[in-house]
C-alpha positions as CSV (number, residue, x, y, z in Angstrom):
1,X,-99.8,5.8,17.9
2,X,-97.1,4.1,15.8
3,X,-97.2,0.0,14.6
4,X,-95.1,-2.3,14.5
5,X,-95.3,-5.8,12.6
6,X,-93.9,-8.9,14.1
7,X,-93.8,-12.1,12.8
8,X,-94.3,-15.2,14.7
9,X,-94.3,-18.6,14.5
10,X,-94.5,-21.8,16.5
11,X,-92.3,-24.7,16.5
12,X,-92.7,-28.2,16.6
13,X,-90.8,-28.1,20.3
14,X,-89.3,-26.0,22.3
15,X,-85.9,-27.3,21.9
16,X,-85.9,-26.4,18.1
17,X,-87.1,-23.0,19.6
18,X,-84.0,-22.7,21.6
19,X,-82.3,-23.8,18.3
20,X,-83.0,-21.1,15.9
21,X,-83.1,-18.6,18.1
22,X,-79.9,-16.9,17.5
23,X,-79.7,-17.5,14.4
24,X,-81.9,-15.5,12.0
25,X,-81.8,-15.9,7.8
26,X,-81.5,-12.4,6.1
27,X,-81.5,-12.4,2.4
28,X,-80.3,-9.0,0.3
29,X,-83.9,-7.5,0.4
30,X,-84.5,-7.9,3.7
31,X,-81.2,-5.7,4.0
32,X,-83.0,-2.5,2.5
33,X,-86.2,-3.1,4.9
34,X,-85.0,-3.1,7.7
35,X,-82.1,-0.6,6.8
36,X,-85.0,1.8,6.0
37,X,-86.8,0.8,9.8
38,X,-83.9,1.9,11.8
39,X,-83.7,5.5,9.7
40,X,-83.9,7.4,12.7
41,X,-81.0,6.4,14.0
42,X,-78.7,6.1,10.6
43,X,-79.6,10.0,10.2
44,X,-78.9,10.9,13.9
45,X,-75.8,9.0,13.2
46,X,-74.8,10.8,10.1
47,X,-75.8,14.2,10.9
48,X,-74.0,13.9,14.7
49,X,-70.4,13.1,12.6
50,X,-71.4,15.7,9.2
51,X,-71.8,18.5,11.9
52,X,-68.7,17.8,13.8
53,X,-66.7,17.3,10.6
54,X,-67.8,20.7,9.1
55,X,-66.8,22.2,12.8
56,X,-63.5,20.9,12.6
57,X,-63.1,22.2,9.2
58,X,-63.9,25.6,9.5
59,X,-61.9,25.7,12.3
60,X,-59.0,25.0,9.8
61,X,-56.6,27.9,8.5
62,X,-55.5,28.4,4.8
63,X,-52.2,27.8,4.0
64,X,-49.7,29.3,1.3
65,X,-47.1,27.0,-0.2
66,X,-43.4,28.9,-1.6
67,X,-41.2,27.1,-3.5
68,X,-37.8,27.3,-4.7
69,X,-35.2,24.6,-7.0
70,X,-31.3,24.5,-6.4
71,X,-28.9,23.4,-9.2
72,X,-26.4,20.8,-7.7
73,X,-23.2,20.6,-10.0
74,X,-19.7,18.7,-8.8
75,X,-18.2,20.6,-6.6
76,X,-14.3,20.7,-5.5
77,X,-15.6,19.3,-2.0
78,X,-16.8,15.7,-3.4
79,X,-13.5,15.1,-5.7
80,X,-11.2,12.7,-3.3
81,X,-8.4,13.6,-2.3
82,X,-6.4,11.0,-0.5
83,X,-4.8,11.5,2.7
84,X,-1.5,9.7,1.3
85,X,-0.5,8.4,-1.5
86,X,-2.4,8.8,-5.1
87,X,-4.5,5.8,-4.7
88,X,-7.8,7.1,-6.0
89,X,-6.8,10.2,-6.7
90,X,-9.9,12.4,-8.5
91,X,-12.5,9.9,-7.8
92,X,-16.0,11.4,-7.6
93,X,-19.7,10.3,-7.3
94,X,-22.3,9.9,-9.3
95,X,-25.4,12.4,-10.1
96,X,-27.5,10.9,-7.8
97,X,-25.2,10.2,-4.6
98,X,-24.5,13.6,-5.0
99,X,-27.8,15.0,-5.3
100,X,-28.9,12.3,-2.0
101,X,-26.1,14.3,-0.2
102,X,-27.4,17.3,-0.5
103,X,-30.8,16.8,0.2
104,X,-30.1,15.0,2.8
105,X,-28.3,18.3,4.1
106,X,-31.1,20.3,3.1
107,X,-33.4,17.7,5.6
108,X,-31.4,18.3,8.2
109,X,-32.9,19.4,12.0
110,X,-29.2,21.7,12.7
111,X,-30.3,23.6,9.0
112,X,-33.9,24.2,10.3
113,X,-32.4,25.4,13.3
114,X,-30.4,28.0,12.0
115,X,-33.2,29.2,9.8
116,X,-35.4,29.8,12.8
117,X,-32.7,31.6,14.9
118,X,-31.9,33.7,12.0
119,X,-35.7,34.7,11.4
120,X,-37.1,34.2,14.9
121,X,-39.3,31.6,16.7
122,X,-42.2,34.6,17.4
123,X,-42.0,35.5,13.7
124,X,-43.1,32.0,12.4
125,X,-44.8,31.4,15.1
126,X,-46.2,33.9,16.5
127,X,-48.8,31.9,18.9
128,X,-45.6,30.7,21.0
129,X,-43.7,33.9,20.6
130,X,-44.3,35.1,24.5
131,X,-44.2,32.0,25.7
132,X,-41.0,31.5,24.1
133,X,-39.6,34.8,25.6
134,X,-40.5,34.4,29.3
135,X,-39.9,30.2,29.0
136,X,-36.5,29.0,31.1
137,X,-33.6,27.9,29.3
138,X,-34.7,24.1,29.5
139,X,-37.7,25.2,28.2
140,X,-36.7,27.0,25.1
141,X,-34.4,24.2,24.3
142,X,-37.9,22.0,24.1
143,X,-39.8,24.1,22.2
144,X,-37.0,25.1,19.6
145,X,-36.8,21.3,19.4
146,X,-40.8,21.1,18.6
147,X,-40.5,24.4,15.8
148,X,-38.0,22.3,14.2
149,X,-40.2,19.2,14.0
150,X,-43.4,21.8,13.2
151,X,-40.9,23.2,10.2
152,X,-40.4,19.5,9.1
153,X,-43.6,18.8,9.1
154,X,-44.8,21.3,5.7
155,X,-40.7,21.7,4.4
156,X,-40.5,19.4,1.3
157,X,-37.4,18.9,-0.5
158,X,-38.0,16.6,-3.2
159,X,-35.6,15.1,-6.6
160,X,-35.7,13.3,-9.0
161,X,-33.3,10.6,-10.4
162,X,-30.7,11.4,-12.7
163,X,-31.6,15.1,-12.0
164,X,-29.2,17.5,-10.3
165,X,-31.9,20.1,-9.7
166,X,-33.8,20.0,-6.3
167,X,-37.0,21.4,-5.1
168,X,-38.0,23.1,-1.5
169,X,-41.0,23.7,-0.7
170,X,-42.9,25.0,2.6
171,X,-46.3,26.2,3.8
172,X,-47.2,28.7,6.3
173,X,-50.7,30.3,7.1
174,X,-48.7,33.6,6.2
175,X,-47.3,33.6,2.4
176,X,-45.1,35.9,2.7
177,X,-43.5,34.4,5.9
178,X,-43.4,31.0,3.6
179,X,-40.8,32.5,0.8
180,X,-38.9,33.9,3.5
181,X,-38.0,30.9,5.5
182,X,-37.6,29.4,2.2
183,X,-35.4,31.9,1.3
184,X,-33.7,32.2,4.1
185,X,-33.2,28.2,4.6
186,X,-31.6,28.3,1.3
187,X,-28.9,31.1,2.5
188,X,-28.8,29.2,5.5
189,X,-28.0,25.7,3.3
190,X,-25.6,27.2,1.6
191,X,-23.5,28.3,4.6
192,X,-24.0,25.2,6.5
193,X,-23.2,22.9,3.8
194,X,-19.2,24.5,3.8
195,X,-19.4,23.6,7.3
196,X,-19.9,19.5,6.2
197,X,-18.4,19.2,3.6
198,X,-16.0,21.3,4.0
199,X,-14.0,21.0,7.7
200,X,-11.8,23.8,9.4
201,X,-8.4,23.4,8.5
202,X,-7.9,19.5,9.5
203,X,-4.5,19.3,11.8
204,X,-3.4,16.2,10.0
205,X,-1.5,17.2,7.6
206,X,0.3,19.2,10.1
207,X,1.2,16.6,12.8
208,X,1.9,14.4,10.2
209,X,4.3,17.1,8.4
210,X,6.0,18.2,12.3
211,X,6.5,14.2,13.2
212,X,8.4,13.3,9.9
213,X,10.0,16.9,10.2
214,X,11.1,15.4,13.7
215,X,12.3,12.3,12.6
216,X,14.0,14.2,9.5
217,X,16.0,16.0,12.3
218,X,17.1,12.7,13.9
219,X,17.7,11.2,10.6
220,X,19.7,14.1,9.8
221,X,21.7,14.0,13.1
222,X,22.7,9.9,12.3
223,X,23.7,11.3,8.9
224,X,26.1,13.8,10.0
225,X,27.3,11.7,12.4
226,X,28.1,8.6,10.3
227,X,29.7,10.9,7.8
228,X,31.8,12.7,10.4
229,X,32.7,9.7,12.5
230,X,33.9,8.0,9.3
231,X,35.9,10.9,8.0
232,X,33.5,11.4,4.8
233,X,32.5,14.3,3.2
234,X,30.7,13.6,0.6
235,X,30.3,9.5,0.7
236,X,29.1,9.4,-2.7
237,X,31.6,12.0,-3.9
238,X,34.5,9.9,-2.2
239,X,33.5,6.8,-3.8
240,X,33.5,8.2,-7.2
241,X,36.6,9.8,-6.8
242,X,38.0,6.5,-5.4
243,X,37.0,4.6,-8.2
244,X,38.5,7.0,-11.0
245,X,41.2,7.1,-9.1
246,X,42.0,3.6,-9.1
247,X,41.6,3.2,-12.7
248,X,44.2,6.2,-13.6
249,X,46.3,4.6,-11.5
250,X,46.1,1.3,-13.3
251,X,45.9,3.4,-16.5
252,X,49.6,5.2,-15.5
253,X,50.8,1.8,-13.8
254,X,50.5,0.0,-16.9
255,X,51.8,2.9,-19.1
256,X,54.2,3.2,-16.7
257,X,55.2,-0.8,-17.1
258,X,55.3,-0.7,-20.9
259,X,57.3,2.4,-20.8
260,X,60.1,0.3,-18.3
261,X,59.7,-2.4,-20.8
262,X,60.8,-0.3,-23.9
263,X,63.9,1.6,-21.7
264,X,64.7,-1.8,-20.2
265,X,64.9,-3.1,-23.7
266,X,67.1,0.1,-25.0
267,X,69.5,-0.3,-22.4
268,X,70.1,-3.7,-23.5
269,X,71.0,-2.1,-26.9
270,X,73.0,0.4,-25.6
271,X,75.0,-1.9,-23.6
272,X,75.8,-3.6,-26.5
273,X,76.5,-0.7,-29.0
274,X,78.9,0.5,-26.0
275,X,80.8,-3.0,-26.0
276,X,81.1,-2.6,-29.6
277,X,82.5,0.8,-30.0
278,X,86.2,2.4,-28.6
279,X,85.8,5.0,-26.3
280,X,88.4,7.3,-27.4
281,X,89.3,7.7,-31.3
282,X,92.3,10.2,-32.8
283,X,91.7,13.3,-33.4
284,X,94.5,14.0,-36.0
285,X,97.8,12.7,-37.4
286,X,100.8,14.8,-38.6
287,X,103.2,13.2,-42.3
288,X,106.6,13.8,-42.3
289,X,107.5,15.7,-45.4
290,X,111.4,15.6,-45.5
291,X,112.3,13.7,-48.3
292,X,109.8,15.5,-50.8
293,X,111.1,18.7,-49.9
294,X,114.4,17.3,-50.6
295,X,113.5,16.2,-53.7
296,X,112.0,19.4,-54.3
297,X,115.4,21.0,-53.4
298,X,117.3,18.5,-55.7
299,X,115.0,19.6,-58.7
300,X,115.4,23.4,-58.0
301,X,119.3,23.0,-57.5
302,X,119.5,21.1,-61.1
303,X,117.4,23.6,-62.6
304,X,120.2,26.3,-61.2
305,X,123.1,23.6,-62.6
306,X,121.6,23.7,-66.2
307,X,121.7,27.1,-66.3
308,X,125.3,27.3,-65.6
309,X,126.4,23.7,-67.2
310,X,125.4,21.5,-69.8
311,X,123.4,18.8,-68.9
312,X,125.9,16.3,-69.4
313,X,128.5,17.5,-66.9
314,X,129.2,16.1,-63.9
315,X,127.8,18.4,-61.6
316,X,124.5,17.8,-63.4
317,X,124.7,14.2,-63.4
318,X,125.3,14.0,-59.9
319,X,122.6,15.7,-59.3
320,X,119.7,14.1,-61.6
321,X,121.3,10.7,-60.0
322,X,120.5,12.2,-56.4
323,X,117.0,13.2,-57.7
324,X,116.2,9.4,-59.2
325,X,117.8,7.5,-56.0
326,X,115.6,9.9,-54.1
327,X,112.5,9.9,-56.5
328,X,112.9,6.1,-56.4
329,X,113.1,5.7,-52.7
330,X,109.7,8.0,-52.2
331,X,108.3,5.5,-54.4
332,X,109.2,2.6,-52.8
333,X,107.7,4.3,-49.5
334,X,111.3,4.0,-48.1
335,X,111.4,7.6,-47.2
336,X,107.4,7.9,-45.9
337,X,107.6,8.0,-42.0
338,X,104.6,8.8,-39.1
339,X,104.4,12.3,-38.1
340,X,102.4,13.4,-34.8
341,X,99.3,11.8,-33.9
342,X,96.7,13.4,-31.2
343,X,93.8,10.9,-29.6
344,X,90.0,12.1,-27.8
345,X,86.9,10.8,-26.6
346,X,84.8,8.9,-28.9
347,X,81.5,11.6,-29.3
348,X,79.6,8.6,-30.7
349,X,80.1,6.7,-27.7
350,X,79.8,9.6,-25.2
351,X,76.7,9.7,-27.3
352,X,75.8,6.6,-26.3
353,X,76.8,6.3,-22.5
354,X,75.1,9.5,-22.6
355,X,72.2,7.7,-23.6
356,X,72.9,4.6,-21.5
357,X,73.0,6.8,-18.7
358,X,69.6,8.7,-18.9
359,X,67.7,5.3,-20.0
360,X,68.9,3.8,-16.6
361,X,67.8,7.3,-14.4
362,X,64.9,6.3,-16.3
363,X,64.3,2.8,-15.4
364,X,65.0,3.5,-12.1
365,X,62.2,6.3,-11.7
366,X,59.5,4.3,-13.6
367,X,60.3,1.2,-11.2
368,X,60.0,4.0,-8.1
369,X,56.9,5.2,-10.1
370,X,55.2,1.5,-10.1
371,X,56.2,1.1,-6.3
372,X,54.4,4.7,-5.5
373,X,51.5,3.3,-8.1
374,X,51.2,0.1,-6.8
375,X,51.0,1.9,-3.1
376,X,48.7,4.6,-4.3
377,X,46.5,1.8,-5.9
378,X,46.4,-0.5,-2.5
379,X,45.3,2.8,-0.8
380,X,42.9,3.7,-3.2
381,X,41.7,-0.1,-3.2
382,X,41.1,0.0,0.9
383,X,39.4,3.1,0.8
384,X,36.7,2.2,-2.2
385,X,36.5,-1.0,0.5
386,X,36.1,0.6,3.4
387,X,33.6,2.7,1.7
388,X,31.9,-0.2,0.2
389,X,31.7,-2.0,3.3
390,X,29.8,1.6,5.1
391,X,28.0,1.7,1.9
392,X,25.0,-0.2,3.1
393,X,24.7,1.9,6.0
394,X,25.0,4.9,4.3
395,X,22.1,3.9,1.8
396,X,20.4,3.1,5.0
397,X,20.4,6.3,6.3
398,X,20.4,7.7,3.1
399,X,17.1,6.1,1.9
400,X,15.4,7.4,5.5
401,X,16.4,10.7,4.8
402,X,15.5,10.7,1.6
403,X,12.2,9.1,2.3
404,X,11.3,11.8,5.3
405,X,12.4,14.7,3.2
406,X,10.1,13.6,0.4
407,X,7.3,12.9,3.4
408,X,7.9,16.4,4.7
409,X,7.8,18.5,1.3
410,X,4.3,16.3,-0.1
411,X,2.7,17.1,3.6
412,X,3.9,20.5,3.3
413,X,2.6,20.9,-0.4
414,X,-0.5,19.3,0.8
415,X,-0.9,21.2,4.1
416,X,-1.0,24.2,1.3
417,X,-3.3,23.0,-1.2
418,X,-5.5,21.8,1.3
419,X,-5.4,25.5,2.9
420,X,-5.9,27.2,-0.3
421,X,-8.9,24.5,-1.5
422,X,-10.6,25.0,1.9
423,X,-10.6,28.7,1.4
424,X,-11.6,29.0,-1.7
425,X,-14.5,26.2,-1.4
426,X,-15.3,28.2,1.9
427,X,-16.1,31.5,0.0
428,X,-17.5,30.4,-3.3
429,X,-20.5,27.7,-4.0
430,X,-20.2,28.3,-7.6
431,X,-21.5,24.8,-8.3
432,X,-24.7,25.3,-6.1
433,X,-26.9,27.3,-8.4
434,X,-30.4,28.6,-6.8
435,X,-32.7,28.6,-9.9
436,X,-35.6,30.0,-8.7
437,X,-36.2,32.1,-5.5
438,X,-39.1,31.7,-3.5
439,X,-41.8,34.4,-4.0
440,X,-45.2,34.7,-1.6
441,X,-48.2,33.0,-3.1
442,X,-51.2,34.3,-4.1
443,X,-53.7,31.2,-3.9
444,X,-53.6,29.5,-0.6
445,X,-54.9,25.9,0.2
446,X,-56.9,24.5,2.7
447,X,-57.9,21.3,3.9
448,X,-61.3,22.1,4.4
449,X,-63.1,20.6,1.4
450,X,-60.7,17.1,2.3
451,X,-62.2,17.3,5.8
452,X,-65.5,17.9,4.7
453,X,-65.4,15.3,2.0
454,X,-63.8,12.9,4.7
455,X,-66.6,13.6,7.2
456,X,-69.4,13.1,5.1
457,X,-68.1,9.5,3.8
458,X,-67.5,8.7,7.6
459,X,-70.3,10.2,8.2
460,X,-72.6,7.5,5.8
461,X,-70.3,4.7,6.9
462,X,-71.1,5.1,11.2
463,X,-74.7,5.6,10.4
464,X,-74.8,2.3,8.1
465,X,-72.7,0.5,10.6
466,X,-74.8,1.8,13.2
467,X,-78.6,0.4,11.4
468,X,-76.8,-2.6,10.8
469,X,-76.5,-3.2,14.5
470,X,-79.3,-2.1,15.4
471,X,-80.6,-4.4,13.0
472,X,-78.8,-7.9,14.5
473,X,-79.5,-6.7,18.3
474,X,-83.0,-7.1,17.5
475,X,-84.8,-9.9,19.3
476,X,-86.9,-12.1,17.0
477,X,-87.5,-12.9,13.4
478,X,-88.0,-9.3,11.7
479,X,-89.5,-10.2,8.7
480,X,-92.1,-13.0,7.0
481,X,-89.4,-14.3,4.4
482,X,-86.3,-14.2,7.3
483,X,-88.8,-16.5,9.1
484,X,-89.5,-19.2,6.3
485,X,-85.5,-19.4,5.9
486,X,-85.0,-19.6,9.6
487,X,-87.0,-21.9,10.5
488,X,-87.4,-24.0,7.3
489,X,-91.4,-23.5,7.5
490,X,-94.3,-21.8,6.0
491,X,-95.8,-18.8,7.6
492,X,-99.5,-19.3,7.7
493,X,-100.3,-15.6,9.4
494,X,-98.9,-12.0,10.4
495,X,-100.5,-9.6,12.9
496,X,-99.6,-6.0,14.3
497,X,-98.6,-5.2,17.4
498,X,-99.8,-1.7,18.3
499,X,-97.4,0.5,20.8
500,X,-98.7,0.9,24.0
């Protein structure tokens, strides 16, 4: 037969009764007493949660953890290159933006997807592999849909600031099923990672390039037709051609002026000279000769007397008297008289008409020479004009073409490049370096011993909370010293009260 004590006490009235009812004083030592009364029940408590606990444990699996680390350099994929233009050219991000990219890639559901295609949903899980095989389409899609979110449950990709290496992790009751889906998610990565970064062959470079090729070809067609509408070859050959043309024609008009100056001028002087000089001179003039040869006769005949006479004879005298009359009248002149005379052209001034002549053929060719310049040069003049007045047209068009056959030849070098950077980033990942394979594990974890260690502390928490109220649900003062400080009074007695 068990006891039980029960302390009681009686009021001054029955409404302070109904006062303190509720309302019972426990100090810390009562806590252990009647902690200690309601045992029973704290150690069905605790044993009730400590034996489903440990059931729930052991009904845990072991699981093995492989791991693997990446190397992430810069890569050809995250230098900019802009669509047009230069602005920005080479720009590319820092360690960690790159490394965030990447692991965000490595996070990714389509990755885990792949990976579970590749291997097979029966192989890492084999619990759902014949329910997988004879589920309907819709079906499959639901439970490929929960792998994933299973395998991104235990996959852990984890890095570290300023640190381009990152870790995978994952855990599978099978440890040799765990390094090869990590293993194989890293083959995976680093095909599906070309795949974003890296897009098929984008078609912009190549409408761009056809729709300035097409508006090259109209551009062209204006061209052409400006240049054969307005008679123009080359405009910019024209104009040059034009403008030298001009200034040789100045250069010859004015050489051609100073020349009519200077034969201008020697016609004057040969005018002059002319005026000044006879046109016909003699040649020659004949000298009559008859009284010296008479004298000479006179002189040989007295010779022939003195040979015969003496000089003072008469026949001699005669004759030396002839000789001096005659000898004094050649003296005197009285016996010189003209002979023939012949007269010609003056050479010096047939020279000069010569000259006179030929200076005035040219005057008269460099005045027909300044008329022809003068024409040439007003030609020349409206051409260069009417070429500068199409100039702006011309520059125009020009500048358009120019501009669209640039467009067409950097699209076209780009289209290239871009071709050739694409294919080679789409077979190499030479800045991706996989540091360390995963390899199966050898030492498995469970969460048993957490579980356990979780149950137990629960375990001693519900069995205290559960003493403690079973402890306030008890009617009445439960101990002597909980009575004093209730009810502010001494307590004079105690009895038991036996069970029935």
């Amino acid at each position: 037969m068990s006891t039980q004590s029960a302390w009681r006490t009686v009021p001054h009235d029955s409404s302070a009764r109904a006062d303190w009812a509720g309302r019972a004083r426990y100090a810390p030592s009562d806590f252990i007493t009647l902690l200690w009364r309601e045992r029973g029940l704290m150690l069905a408590v605790f044993l009730l949660i400590l034996v489903l606990g440990l059931g729930f444990a052991f009904t845990l699996k072991k699981s093995y953890a492989a791991s693997s680390s990446i190397l992430i350099q810069l890569g050809q994929e995250y230098v900019y290159e802009p669509r047009a233009g230069d602005a920005g050219r080479g720009a590319v991000p820092d360690t960690d933006s790159l490394v965030q990219s990447e692991v965000e890639i490595l996070q990714s559901g389509q990755l885990r997807e792949r990976t579970i295609r590749r291997i097979g949903l029966g192989e890492i899980f084999p619990d759902l592999a014949a329910k997988y095989a004879a589920a309907a389409p819709a079906d499959k899609a639901l439970m490929m849909s929960k792998a994933v979110d299973d395998v991104g449950k235990t996959l852990t990709v984890s890095s570290a600031p300023d640190n381009p290496v990152v870790r995978v992790a994952y855990e599978h009751d099978d440890p040799v099923m765990a390094a090869r889906l990590v293993n194989t998610l890293l083959e995976e990565y680093l095909i599906y990672r070309r795949s974003v970064l890296i897009h098929p062959t984008s078609p912009v470079f190549e409408r761009q390039r056809v729709m300035f090729e097409d508006q090259l070809n109209e551009a062209d067609a204006a061209y052409q037709d400006f240049l054969a509408t307005n008679d123009i070859g080359d405009f910019a050959a024209q104009k040059t051609a034009a403008t030298q043309l001009i200034g040789q024609i100045e250069a010859q008009r004015y050489a051609a002026e100073i020349t009519l100056r200077d034969r201008q001028a020697r016609l004057a002087v040969l005018d002059g000279q002319l005026a000044q000089i006879s046109p016909e001179v003699g040649l020659y003039r004949d000298i009559d000769s008859t009284a010296t040869t008479r004298l000479a006769a006179l002189r040989l005949q007295r010779e022939e007397l003195l040979g015969r006479y003496l000089p003072n004879t008469d026949t001699v005298r005669d004759i030396e008297a002839q000789i001096a009359q005659l000898e004094a009248g050649v003296a005197a002149g009285r016996t010189t008289t003209d002979g023939s005379r012949r007269i010609g052209v003056n050479p010096v001034h047939q020279t000069l008409q010569t000259e006179r002549i030929q200076t005035a053929a040219e005057i008269a060719a460099l005045m027909s020479s300044l008329i022809a310049y003068a024409a040439q040069s007003t030609k020349a003049t409206d051409q260069l004009q009417r070429l500068a007045a199409l100039e702006p047209q011309f520059q125009a068009l020009s500048m358009d073409r120019d501009v669209l056959q640039t467009s067409v030849r950097d699209f076209t070098v780009r289209e290239r490049q871009d071709q050739a950077a694409r294919q080679i980033a789409s077979e190499t990942n030479d800045n991706i370096r996989i540091v360390d394979r995963a390899t199966p594990s050898t030492r498995g974890k469970s969460l048993r011993t957490p579980v356990v260690d979780l149950a137990l502390l629960f375990g001693l928490f519900s069995a205290l909370c559960a003493g403690l109220l079973r402890m306030f649900l008890r009617p009445g003062l439960p101990t002597r010293a909980s009575a004093q400080r209730t009810l502010d009074l001494p307590v004079l007695g105690t009895a038991t009260v036996k069970a029935r």
